[in-house]
C-alpha positions in Angstrom: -9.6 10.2 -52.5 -11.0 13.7 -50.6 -13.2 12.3 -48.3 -12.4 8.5 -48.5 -9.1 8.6 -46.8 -8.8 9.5 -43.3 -7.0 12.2 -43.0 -7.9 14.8 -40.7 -7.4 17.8 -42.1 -8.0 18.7 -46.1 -4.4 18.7 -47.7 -2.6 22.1 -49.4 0.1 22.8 -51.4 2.0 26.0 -53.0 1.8 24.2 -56.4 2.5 20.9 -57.9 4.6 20.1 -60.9 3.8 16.8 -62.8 5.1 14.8 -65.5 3.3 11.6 -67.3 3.7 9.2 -69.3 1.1 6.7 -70.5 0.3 3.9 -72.6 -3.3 3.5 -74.2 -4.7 0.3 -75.6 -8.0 -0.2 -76.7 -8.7 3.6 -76.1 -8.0 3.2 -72.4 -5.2 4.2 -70.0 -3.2 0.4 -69.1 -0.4 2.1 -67.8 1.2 5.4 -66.5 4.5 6.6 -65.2 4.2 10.0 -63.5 6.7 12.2 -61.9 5.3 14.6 -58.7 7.2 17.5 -57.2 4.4 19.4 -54.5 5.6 22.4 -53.0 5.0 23.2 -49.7 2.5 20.3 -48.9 0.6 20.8 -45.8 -2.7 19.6 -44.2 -5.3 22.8 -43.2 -6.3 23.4 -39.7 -9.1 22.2 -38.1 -12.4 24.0 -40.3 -9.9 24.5 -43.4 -8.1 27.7 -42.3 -4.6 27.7 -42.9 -2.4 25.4 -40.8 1.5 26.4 -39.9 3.9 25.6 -42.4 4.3 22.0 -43.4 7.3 20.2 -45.1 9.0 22.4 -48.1 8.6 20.0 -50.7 7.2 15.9 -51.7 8.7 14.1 -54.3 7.6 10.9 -55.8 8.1 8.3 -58.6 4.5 6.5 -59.3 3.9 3.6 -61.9 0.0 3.1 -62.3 -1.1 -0.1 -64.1 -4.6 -0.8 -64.6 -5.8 -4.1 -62.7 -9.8 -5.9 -63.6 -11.7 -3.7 -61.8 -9.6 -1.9 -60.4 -6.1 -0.3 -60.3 -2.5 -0.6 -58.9 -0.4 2.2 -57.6 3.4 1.3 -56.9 5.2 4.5 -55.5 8.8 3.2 -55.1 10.4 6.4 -54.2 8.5 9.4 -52.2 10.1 11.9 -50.1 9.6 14.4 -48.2 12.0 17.5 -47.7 11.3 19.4 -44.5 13.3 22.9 -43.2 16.7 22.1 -42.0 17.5 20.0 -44.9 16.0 16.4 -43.6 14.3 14.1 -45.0 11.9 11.4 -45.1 11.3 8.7 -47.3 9.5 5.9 -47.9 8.1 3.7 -49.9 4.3 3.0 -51.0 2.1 0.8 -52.9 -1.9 1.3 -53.0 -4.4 -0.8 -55.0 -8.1 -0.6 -55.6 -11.0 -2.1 -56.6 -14.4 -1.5 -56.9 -17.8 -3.8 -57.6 -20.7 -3.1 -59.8 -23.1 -2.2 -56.8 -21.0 0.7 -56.1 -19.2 -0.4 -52.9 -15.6 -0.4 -53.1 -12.3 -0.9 -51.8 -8.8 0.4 -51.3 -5.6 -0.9 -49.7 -2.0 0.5 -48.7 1.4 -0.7 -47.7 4.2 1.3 -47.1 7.7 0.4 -45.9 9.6 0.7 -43.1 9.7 4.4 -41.5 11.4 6.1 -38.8 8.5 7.0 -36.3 10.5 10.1 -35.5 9.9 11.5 -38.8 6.1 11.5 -38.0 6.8 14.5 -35.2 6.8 16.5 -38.5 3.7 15.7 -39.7 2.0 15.8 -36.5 2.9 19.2 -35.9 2.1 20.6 -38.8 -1.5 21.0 -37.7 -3.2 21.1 -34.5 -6.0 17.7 -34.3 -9.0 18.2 -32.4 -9.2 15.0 -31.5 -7.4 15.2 -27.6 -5.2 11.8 -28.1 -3.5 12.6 -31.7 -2.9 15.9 -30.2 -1.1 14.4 -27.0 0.7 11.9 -29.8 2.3 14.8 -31.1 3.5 16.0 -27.8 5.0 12.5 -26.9 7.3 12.9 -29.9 7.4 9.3 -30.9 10.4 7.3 -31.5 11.0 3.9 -32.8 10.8 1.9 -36.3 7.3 1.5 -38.3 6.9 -1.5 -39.7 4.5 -3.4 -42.1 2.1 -0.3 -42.0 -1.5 -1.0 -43.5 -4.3 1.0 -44.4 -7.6 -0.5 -45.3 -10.5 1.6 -46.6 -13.9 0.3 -47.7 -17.2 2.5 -48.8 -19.8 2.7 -51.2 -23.0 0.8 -52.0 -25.0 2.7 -49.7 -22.5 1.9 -46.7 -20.5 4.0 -44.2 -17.2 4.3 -45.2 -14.3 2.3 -43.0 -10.7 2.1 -42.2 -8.2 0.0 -40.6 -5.0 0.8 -39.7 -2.4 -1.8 -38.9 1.3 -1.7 -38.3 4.3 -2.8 -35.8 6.4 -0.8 -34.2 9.9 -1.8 -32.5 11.9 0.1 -30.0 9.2 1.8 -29.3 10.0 5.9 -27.3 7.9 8.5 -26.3 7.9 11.3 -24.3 5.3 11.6 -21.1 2.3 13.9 -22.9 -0.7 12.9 -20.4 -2.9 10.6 -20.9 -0.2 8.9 -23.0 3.0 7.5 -20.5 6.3 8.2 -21.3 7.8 4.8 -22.6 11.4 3.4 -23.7 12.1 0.2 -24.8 8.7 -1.8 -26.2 8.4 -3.5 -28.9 3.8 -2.7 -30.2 1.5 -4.4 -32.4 -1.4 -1.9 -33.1 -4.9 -1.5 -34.9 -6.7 1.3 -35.3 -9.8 2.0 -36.4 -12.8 5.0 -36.2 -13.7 3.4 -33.0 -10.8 3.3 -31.4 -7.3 1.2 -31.2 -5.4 -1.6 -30.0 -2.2 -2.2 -28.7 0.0 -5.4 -27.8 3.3 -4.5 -25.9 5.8 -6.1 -24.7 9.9 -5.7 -23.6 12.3 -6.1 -21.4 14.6 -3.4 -19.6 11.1 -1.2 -19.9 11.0 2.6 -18.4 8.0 3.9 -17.9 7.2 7.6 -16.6 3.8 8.8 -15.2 4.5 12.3 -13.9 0.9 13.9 -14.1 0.1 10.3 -11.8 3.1 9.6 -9.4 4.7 13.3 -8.7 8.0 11.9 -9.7 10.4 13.0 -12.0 12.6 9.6 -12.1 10.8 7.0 -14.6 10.4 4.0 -13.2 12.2 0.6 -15.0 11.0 -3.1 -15.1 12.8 -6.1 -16.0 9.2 -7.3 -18.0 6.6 -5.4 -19.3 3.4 -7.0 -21.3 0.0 -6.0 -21.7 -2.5 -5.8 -24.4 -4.1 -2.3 -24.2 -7.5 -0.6 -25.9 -8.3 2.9 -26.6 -11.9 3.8 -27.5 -14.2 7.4 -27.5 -16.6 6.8 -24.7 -19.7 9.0 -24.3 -16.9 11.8 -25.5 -14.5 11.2 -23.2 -11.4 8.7 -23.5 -11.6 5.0 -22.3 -8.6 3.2 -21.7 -7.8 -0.2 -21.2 -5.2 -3.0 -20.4 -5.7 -6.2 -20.5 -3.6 -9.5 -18.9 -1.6 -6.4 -17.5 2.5 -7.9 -16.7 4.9 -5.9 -14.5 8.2 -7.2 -12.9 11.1 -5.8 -11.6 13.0 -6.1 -8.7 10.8 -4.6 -6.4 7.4 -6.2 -7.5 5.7 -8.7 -9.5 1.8 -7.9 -10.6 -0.6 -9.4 -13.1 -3.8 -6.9 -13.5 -6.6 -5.5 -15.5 -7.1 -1.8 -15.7 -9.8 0.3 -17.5 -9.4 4.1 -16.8 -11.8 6.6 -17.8 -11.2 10.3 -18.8 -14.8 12.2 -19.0 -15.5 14.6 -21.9 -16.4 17.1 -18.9 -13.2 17.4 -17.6 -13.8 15.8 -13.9 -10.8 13.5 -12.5 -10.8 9.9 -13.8 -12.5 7.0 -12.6 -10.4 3.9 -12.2 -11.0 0.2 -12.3 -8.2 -2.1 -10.8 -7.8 -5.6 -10.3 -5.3 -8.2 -10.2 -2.5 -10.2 -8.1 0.7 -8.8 -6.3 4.2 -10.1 -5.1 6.5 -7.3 -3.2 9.6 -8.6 -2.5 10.4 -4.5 -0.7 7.7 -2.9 1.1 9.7 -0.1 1.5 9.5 1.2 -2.4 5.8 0.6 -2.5 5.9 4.5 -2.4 7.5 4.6 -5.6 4.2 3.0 -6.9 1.5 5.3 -5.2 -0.6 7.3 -7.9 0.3 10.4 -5.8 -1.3 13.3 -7.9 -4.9 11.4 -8.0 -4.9 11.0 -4.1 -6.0 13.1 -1.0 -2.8 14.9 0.8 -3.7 12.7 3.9 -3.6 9.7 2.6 -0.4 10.7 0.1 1.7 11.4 3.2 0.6 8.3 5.1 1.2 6.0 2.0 4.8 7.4 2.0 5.6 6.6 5.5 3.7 3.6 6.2 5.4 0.9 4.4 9.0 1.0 6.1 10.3 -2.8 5.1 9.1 -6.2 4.5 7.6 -8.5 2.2 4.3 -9.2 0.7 4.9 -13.1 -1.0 1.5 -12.7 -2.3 -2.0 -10.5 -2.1 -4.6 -9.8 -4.2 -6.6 -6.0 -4.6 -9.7 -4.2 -6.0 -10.0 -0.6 -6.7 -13.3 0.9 -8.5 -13.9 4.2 -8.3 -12.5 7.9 -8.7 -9.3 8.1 -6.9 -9.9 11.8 -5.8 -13.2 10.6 -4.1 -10.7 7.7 -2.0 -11.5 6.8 1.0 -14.9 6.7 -0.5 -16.6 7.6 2.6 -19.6 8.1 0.8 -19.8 4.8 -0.8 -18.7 6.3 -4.6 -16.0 3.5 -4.8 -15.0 0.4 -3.3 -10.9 -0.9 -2.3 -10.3 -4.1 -1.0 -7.0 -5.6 -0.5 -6.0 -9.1 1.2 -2.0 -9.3 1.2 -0.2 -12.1 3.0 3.0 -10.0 4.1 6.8 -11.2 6.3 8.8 -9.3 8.5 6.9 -6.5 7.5 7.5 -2.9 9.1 4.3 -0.9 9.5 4.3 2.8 11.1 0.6 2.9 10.8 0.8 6.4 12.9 4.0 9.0 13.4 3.3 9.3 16.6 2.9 6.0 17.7 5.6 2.9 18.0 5.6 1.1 14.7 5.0 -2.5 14.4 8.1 -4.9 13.7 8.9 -8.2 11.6 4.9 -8.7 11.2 3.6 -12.1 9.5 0.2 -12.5 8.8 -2.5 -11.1 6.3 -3.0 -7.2 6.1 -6.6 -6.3 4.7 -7.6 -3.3 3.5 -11.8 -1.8 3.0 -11.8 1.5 2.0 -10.6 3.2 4.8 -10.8 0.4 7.1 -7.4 -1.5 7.7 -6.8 -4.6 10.2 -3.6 -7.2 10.9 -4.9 -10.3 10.8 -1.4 -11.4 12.9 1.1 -14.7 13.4 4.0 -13.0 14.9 5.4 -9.7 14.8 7.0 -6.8 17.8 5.6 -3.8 19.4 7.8 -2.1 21.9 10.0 -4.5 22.0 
């Protein structure tokens, strides 16, 4: 399967012992029971020189029967035996078939696996591709479920692959551009192309330090969003549809698409979507810190001092380091309907008190559109 599968990296071993046992009718091999024992299986660093050390051993019960065009592979037992003593193990089954113009097909399930044992395999070689290589950082954590592999080739075509799976209790660690996450439950596909995620969970913490210069992960009573990860033009795309966050400081429904280019320059964001603060006064907690001027960082975490915002809708599209977009290289708009809000629009001057109206934002431009509210009073 060199070549078919996608594996990204050419596979190594010490030596491999196997035993087999088949049964031949009609001068053709109808069934086979084989026993494996690979030492030191590995996969080779990136342009096949030799990757750090991998697990110390894979062992594996396989029955092969053959199928009409085709076979079928059932691997009930396979485990892996890494330094330290632990394990993992699994279990497999892979069947293929092929047509008469060449073209053909192969499929694989496997049951359910601990996706901390993956930290393992992920750092037994070093990807080139940027978001496996973060993968491995974030350490993931969680139960794999109904995994699926799906490859396709032949008759003159490319060859393809799918890769499906759930995942529940979902963990990783922050390793930019992949958040630190606890407590999601995922649906994913992945393909050459890219991937797709649906996530969703309750009692969610989510931590962003490389965005919001905080150490403390933030938590939300509801989290839900569908989100997509795709090569653009070399770089990394990312982005989250019918985007749900709610906790007790906010409610927001929004669609985000962030950008990272292959040349290394700050993202470029776009931002939509609806808003309910029930405290103005943690809106700070929520400022992409690290992406914005220092100006506007320290105003942003004195401005908002109480208050509420029942409802408000926003518009961000640009790169946040080139905000206030003075220039015209991005465009913010906000229109938020806000009560008894407390605004220190300036340190040095008297704040405005228990404001109702609508607070509207243009780039740099802001203006208080107000009903009531106190200065120097």
């Amino acid at each position: 399967l060199n070549g078919r599968v996608p594996v990204p990296a050419g596979l190594r071993s010490d030596g491999l012992r196997l035993r087999v046992w088949n049964r031949v009718a009609a001068s053709r091999i109808r069934y086979a029971l084989a026993l494996a024992r690979v030492a030191g299986p590995r996969l080779a660093a990136g342009g096949g020189a030799q990757g750090p050390p991998g697990a110390e051993r894979l062992e594996a019960r396989l029955l092969w029967r053959s199928q009409e065009n085709g076979w079928r592979l059932a691997v009930p037992e396979l485990t892996l035996a890494w330094p330290g003593s632990r394990q993992t193990s699994l279990g497999l089954e892979v069947r293929y078939r092929s047509a008469a113009s060449g073209a053909w097909r192969l499929a694989a399930d496997t049951g359910d696996l601990d996706l901390a044992e993956l930290q393992a395999v992920l750092a037994a070689y070093e990807p080139d591709h940027r978001l496996i290589a973060a993968l491995g950082r974030a350490a993931p954590g969680g139960e794999l479920r109904e995994l699926r592999l799906h490859v396709a080739g032949g008759g003159g075509g490319a060859t393809r692959w799918t890769l499906r799976g759930d995942v529940r209790g979902l963990a990783l660690n922050p390793a930019e551009p992949i958040p630190g996450l606890r407590g999601l439950d995922a649906r994913f596909e992945a393909s050459a192309e890219g991937a797709q995620l649906d996530i969703a969970g309750e009692g969610v913490r989510v931590e962003l330090p490389w965005l919001l210069a905080r150490d403390a992960p933030l938590s939300f009573d509801r989290l839900a969003a569908r989100v997509g990860l795709a090569r653009d033009d070399g770089g990394l795309r990312i982005e989250a549809d019918d985007l749900e966050l709610e906790n007790a400081d906010l409610r927001l429904r929004s669609r985000l698409a962030v950008d990272f280019p292959a040349d290394g320059r700050g993202p470029s964001l776009d931002l939509s979507g609806d808003i309910r603060v029930d405290d103005a006064g943690a809106i700070r907690r929520y400022v992409p810190a690290t992406l914005l001027k220092p100006k506007l960082r320290r105003w942003l975490d004195q401005a908002f001092l109480a208050g509420r915002v029942p409802s408000g809708r926003f518009l961000f599209r640009g790169r946040p380091a080139d905000f206030p977009f003075a220039d015209g290289q991005g465009r913010f708009e906000a229109a938020l309907r806000v009560q008894d809000l407390d605004l220190r629009f300036n340190a040095r001057w008297p704040h405005f008190e228990s404001v109702d109206g609508v607070l509207r934002f243009a780039n740099a431009r802001m203006e208080i559109d107000a009903t009531a509210g106190r200065l120097l009073d």
